[in-house]
N, C-alpha and C positions, 0 to 999 in steps of 0.2 A: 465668506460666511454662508451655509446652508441657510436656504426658506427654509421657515419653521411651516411647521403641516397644521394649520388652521382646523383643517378636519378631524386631525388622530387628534386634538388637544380638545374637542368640542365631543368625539365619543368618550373619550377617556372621562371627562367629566359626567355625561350621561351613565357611562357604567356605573360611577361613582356614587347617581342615585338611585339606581336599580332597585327593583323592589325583591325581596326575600320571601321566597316559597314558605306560606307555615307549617307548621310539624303540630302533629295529633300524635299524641300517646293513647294510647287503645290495653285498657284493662280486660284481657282477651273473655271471652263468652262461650255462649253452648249452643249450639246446633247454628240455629237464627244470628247470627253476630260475625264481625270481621273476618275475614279469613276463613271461613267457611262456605264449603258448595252451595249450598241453598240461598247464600246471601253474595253470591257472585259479582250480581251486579252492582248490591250496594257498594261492596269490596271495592270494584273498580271505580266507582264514583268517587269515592274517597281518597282515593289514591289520584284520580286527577285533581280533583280539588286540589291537595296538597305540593302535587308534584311529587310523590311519590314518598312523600316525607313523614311516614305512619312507622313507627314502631310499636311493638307490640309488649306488655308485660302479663304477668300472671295476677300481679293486686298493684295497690296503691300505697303499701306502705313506707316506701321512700321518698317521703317530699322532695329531698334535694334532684333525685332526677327527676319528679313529674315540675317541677322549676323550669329544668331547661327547656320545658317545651311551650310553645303557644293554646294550646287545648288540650281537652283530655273526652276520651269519651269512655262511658264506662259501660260493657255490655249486660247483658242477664247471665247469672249464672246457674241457670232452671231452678227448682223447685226448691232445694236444698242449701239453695245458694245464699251470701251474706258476709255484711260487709265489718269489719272489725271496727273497734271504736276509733282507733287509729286512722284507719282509711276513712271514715267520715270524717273524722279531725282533718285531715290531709287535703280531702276533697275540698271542705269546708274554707282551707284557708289559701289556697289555687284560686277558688271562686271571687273569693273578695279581692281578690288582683285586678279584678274586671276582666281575665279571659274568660273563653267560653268553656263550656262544661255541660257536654251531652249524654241525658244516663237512660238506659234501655231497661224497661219494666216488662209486666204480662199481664196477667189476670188472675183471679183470686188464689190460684193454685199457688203462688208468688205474693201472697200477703206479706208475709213479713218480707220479704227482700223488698217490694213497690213501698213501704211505709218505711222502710231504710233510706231511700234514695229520695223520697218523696219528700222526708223529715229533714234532707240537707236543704231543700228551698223553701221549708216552713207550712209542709200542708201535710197530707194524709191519704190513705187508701177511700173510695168512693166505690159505688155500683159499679156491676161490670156493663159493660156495651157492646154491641154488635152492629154489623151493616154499616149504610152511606154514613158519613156525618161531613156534613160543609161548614166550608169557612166562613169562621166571623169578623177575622180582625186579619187585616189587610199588612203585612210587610215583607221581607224577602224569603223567611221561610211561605208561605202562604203563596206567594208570586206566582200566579198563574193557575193556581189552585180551586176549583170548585168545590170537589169533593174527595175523599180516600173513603175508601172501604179497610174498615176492621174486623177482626178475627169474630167468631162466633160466642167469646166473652172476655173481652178487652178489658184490660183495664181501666180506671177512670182514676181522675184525683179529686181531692177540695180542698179548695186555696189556687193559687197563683194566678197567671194568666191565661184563659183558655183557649187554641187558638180555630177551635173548631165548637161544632153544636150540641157535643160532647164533648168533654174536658179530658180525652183523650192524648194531647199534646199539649206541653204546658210551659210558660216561662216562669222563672222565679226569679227573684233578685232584681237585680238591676238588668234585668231581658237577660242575662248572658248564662243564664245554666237553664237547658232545654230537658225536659222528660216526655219520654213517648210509651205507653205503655202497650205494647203491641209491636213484636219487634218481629211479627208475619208479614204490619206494611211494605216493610224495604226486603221482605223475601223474594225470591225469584219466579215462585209460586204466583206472585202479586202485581208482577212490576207491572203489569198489561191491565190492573183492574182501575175503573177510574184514572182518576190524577195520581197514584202511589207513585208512582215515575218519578214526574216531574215534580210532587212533594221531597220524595228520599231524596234527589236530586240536588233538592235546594236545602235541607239539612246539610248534604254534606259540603256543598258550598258554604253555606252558614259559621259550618265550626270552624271553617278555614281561613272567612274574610275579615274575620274583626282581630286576625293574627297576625294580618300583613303589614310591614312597617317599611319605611324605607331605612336606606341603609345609613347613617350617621355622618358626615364626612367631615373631616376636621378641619375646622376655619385655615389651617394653616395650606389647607390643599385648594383653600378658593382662594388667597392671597395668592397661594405660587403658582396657578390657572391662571389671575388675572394678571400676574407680573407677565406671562407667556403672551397672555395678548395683547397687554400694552410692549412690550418689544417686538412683537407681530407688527402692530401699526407704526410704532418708532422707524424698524428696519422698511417699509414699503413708503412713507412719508420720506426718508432720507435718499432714497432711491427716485423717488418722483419729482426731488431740488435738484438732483444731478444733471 
């Protein structure tokens, strides 16, 4: 009778809890947004994040594929831009799953679109802003964070959670749907100003991490795991009476 491999039986198991790269669905945007030069570096961020697991759509009108994903981020779509009532239906009911859900605004030029996406986490369009603004409230988006600098008339909200001294970046819900209204921070234009780096950074780490699950394994594969290594010990104990 063959030794049985103590170690292929002990990776085999480890695979088996492996953790799963998450997937961002990306409702693609205009200039400043994924997949675009000027936003190169956010692009690549997010794509490590993920593991490269970003697909890309044109809206959110089919719930059933924005389902199969773990997040969703939604870009600006400039000035003209706007979401059907459907896609807020859609988004709206994504969100209440508890995944995350990141939506990319501007400044007043973008009123109605920032009071679209604003309206999904229950607040509204505010004053625009400019310059430093630092952090108030301390957790992984923020991590490491001092300060960002924002465009020359940012947008702002009221309502939610603010996580800066302008209400520039905000959570709603239950923390898990993030709005940023200034989507020059994560430009490439930026990356170098202040903390914008390592804030954009940590966004897209953000959308990624509360997507990661481990993989499920079915009791039937930990019973016949442990049957493998109580016949491991059986066959090394009957060997050691001989």
């Amino acid at each position: 009778m063959k030794k049985l491999n103590i170690s292929l039986l002990v990776s085999a198991l480890a695979l088996s809890t492996s953790v799963n790269s998450a997937s961002i669905l990306v409702s693609t945007g205009y200039t400043y947004a994924y997949g675009f030069s000027n936003w190169s570096n956010m692009t690549n961020a997010m794509d490590t994040a993920t593991g490269g697991n970003v697909d890309t759509t044109i809206n959110f009108e089919d719930l059933n594929l924005m389902l199969n994903y773990d997040a969703l981020w939604l870009d600006q779509r400039y000035t003209y831009g706007s979401l059907t009532s459907s896609e807020v239906s859609n988004i709206t009911t994504f969100a209440n799953t508890g995944r995350r859900v990141v939506m990319i605004g501007e400044n007043d030029s973008w009123l109605n679109w920032n009071n679209q996406i604003l309206g999904i986490g229950g607040g509204a369009s505010g004053a625009n802003a400019s310059g430093s603004i630092s952090t108030v409230v301390s957790n992984d988006i923020t991590n490491g964070v001092s300060s960002i600098h924002v465009g020359g008339s940012a947008g702002t909200a009221t309502g939610g959670t603010s996580l800066f001294s302008t209400n520039v970046v905000t959570l709603w819900g239950n923390d898990n749907v993030l709005t940023i209204l200034d989507s020059g921070i994560c430009s490439d234009g930026r990356w170098g100003t202040e903390d914008d780096a390592i804030f954009c950074g940590n966004v897209a780490n953000w959308a990624a991490a509360s997507t990661v699950s481990a993989v499920p394994v079915p009791a039937a594969f930990w019973l016949f795991g442990s049957g493998l290594i109580g016949l491991f010990g059986y066959a090394r104990h009957s060997r050691n009476n001989k």
